[in-house]
C-alpha positions as CSV (number, residue, x, y, z in Angstrom):
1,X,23.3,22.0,23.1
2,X,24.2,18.8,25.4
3,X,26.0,16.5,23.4
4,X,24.2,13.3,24.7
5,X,20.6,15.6,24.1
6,X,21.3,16.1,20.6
7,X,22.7,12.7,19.9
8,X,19.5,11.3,21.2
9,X,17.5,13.9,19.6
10,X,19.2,13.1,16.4
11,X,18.2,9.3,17.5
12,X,14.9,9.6,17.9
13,X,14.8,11.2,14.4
14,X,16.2,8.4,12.1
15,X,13.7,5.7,14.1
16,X,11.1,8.2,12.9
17,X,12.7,8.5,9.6
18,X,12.9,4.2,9.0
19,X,9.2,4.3,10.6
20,X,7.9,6.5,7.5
21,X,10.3,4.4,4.8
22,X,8.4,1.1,6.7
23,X,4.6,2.6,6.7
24,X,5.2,2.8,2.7
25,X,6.3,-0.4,1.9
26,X,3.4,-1.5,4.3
27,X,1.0,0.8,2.2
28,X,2.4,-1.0,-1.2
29,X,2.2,-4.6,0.2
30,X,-0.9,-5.4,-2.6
31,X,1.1,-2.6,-5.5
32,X,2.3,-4.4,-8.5
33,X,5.8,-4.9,-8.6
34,X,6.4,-3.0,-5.8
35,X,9.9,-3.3,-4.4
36,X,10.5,-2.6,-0.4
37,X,13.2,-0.6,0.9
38,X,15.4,-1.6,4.0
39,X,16.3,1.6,5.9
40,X,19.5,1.8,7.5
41,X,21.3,4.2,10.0
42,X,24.9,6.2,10.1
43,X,27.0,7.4,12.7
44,X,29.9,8.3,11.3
45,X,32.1,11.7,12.0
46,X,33.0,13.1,8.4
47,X,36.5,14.1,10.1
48,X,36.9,10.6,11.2
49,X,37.0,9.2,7.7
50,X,39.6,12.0,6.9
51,X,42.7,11.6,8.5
52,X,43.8,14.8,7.7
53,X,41.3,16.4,9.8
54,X,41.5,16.1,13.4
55,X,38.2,16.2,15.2
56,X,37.5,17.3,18.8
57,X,35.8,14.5,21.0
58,X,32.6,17.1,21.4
59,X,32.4,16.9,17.8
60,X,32.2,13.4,17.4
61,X,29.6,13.1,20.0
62,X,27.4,16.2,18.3
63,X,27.6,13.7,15.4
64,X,24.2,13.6,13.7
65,X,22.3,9.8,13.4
66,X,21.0,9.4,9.8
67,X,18.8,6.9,8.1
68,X,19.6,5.7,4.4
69,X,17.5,3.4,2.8
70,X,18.6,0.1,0.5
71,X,16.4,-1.2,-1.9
72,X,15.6,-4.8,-1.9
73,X,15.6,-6.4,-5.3
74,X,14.3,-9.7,-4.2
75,X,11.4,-10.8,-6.9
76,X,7.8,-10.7,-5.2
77,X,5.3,-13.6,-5.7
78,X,4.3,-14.3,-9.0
79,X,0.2,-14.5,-9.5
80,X,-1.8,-15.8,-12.6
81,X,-3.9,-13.6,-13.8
82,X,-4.7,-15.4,-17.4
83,X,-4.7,-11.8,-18.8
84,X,-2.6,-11.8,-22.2
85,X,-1.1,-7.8,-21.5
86,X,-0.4,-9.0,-17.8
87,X,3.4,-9.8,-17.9
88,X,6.0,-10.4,-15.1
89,X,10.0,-10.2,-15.2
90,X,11.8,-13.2,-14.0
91,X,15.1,-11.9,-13.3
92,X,17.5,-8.8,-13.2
93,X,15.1,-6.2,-15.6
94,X,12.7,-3.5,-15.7
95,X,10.4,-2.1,-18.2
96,X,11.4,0.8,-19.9
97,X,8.7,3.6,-20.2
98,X,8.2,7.4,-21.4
99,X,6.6,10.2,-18.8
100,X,5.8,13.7,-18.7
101,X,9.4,13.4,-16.6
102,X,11.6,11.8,-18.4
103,X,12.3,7.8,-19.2
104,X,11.8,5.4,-16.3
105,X,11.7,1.8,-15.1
106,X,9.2,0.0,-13.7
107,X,8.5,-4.1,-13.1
108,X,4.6,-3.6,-12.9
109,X,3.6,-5.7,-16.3
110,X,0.0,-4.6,-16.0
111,X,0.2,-3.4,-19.3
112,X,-2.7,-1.5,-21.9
113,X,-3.7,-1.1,-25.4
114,X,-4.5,2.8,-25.1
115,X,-7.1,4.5,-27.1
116,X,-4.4,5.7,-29.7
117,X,-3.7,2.0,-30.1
118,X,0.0,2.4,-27.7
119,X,1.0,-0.3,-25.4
120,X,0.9,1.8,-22.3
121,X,1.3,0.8,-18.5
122,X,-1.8,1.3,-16.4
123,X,-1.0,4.7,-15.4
124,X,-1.1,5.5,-19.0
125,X,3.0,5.8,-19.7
126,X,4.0,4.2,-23.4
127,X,5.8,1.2,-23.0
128,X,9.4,1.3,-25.1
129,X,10.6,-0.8,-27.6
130,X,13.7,-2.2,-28.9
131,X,13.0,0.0,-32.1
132,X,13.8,3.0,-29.6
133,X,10.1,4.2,-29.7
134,X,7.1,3.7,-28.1
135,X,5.1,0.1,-29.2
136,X,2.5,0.8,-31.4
137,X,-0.7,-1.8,-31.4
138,X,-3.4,-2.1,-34.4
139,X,-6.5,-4.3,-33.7
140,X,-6.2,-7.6,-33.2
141,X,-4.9,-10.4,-30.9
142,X,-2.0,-9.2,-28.6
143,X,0.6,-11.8,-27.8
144,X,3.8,-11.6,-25.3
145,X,6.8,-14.2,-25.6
146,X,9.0,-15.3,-23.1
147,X,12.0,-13.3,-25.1
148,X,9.6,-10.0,-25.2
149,X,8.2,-9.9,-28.7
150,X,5.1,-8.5,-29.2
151,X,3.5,-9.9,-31.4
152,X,-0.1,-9.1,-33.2
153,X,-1.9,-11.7,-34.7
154,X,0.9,-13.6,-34.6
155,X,3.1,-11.1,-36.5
156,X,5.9,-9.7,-34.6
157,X,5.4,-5.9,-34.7
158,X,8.3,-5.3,-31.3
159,X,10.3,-6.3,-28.5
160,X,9.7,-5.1,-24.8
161,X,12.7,-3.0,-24.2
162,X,14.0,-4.6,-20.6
163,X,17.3,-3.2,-19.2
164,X,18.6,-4.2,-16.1
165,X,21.4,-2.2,-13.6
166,X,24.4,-3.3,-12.2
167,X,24.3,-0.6,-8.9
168,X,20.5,-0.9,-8.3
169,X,21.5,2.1,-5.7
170,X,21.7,4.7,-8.7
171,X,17.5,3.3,-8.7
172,X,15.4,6.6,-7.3
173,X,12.1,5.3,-6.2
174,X,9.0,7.6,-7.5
175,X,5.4,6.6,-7.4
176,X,3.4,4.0,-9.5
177,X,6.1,1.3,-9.0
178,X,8.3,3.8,-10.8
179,X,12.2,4.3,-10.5
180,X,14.3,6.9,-12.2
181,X,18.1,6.7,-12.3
182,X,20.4,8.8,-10.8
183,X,23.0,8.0,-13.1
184,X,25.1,10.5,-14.9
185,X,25.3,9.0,-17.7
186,X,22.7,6.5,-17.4
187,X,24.3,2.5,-17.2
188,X,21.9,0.2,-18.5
189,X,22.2,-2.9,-20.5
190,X,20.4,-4.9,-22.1
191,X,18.7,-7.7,-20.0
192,X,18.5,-11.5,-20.3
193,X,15.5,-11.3,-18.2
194,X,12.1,-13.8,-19.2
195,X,8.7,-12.9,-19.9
196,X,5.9,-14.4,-18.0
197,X,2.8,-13.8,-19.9
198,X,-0.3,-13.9,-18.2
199,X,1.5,-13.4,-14.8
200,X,2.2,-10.5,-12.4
201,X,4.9,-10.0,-9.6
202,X,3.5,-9.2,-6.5
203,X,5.4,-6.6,-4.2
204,X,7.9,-8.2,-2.5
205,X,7.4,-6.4,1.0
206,X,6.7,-9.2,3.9
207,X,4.0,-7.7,5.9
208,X,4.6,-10.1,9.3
209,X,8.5,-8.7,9.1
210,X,8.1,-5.5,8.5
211,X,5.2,-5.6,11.5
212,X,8.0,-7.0,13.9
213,X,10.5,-4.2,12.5
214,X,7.3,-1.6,13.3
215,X,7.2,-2.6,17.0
216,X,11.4,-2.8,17.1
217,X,11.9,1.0,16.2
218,X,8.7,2.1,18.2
219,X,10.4,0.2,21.4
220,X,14.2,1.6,20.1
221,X,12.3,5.2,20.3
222,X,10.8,4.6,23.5
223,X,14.6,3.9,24.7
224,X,16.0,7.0,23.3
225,X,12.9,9.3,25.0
226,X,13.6,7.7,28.1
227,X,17.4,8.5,28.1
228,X,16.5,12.4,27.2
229,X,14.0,12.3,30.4
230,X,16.8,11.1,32.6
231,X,19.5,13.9,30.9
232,X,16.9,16.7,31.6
233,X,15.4,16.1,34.3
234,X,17.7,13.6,36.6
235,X,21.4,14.0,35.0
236,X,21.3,18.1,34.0
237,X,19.7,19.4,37.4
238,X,22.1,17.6,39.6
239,X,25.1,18.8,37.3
240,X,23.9,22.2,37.9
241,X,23.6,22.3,41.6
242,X,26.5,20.5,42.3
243,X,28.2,23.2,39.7
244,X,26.5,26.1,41.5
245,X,28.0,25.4,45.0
């Protein structure tokens, strides 16, 4: 294949690729503790980062254009709600929870009192607690502190369990405001993270930004079709005539 084609090609595809990661944090804009991610694009030749590989120019060129995405930890809005499960994290920490799929971390505080009397988020996943299992609620008056204690009728039955990440990168985004670590082992520790009761953080995606970004990549696209018009049909055609005499 032409090498300036497929580089284009390949071009097209990550703007397409950043366009989907920006139509879902655009869809999550009103998701509780939602947290945007900021995509990103490489060019680099894997034999140009070995110098013990030499690399042909055509192979530098035939390089593919890939989009990675960052995820931006920056704390979203926080909204009263005057709701005594409704808690938001102020600073580095997430919620620890139990699925069907393993253990993972969320900062969406809309938090339950199931009908089996567990503090569950509101997709039904047991909250954790410092005791290492899932926090179990009687009836009576829930109460959140600032430190994470849960307390019921003013007895304190637990403690949130709130771990925080020093590489947020080994984060895996899943639904629900969910995240799953990549981690082999897992690194977390312990957070120093606040409470907010009665609060919850809003997702921290800037809809006028991420509108602007929109029109960027659509106009970056436009760019790289146009260039693969002129190759094909202006560029390629004289090449060949001029080749066949």
């Amino acid at each position: 294949m032409n090498s300036g084609i497929y580089t284009a090609y390949s071009g097209m595809q990550a703007q397409l690729d950043a366009l989907d990661i920006l139509a879902n944090n655009l869809a999550n804009v009103n998701t509780t503790g939602f947290k945007e991610q900021n995509a990103f694009f490489t060019v680099l030749n894997q034999s140009l980062e070995d110098p013990g590989k030499s690399a042909s120019l055509n192979a530098v060129l035939n390089r593919s254009i890939q989009t990675d995405a960052t995820l931006n930890p920056a704390a979203g809005s926080l909204v009263s709600t005057g709701r005594d499960l409704d808690i938001a994290i102020e600073g580095n920490g997430f919620l620890v929870v139990d699925t069907p799929h393993g253990t993972r971390y969320t900062r969406n505080g809309s938090l339950h009192r199931s009908a089996q009397a567990v503090l569950t988020t509101s997709e039904g996943s047991p909250v954790r607690g410092d005791s290492g299992r899932p926090i179990t609620l009687g009836p009576g008056t829930i109460s959140i502190s600032a430190e994470g204690s849960v307390s019921l009728d003013g007895a304190v039955i637990d403690r949130l369990k709130i771990v925080s990440f020093d590489d947020l990168s080994t984060l895996q985004k899943e639904g629900n405001s969910l995240f799953a670590s990549r981690a082999n082992p897992i690194v977390e520790r312990k957070s120093d993270a606040q409470v907010r009761s009665g609060y919850l953080e809003q997702s921290n995606v800037n809809a006028v930004t991420s509108i602007v970004r929109m029109v960027e990549l659509l106009r970056h696209f436009e760019s790289i079709r146009k260039s693969v018009d002129l190759i094909m049909n202006d560029i390629n055609p004289k090449a060949i005539d001029k080749l066949g005499r």
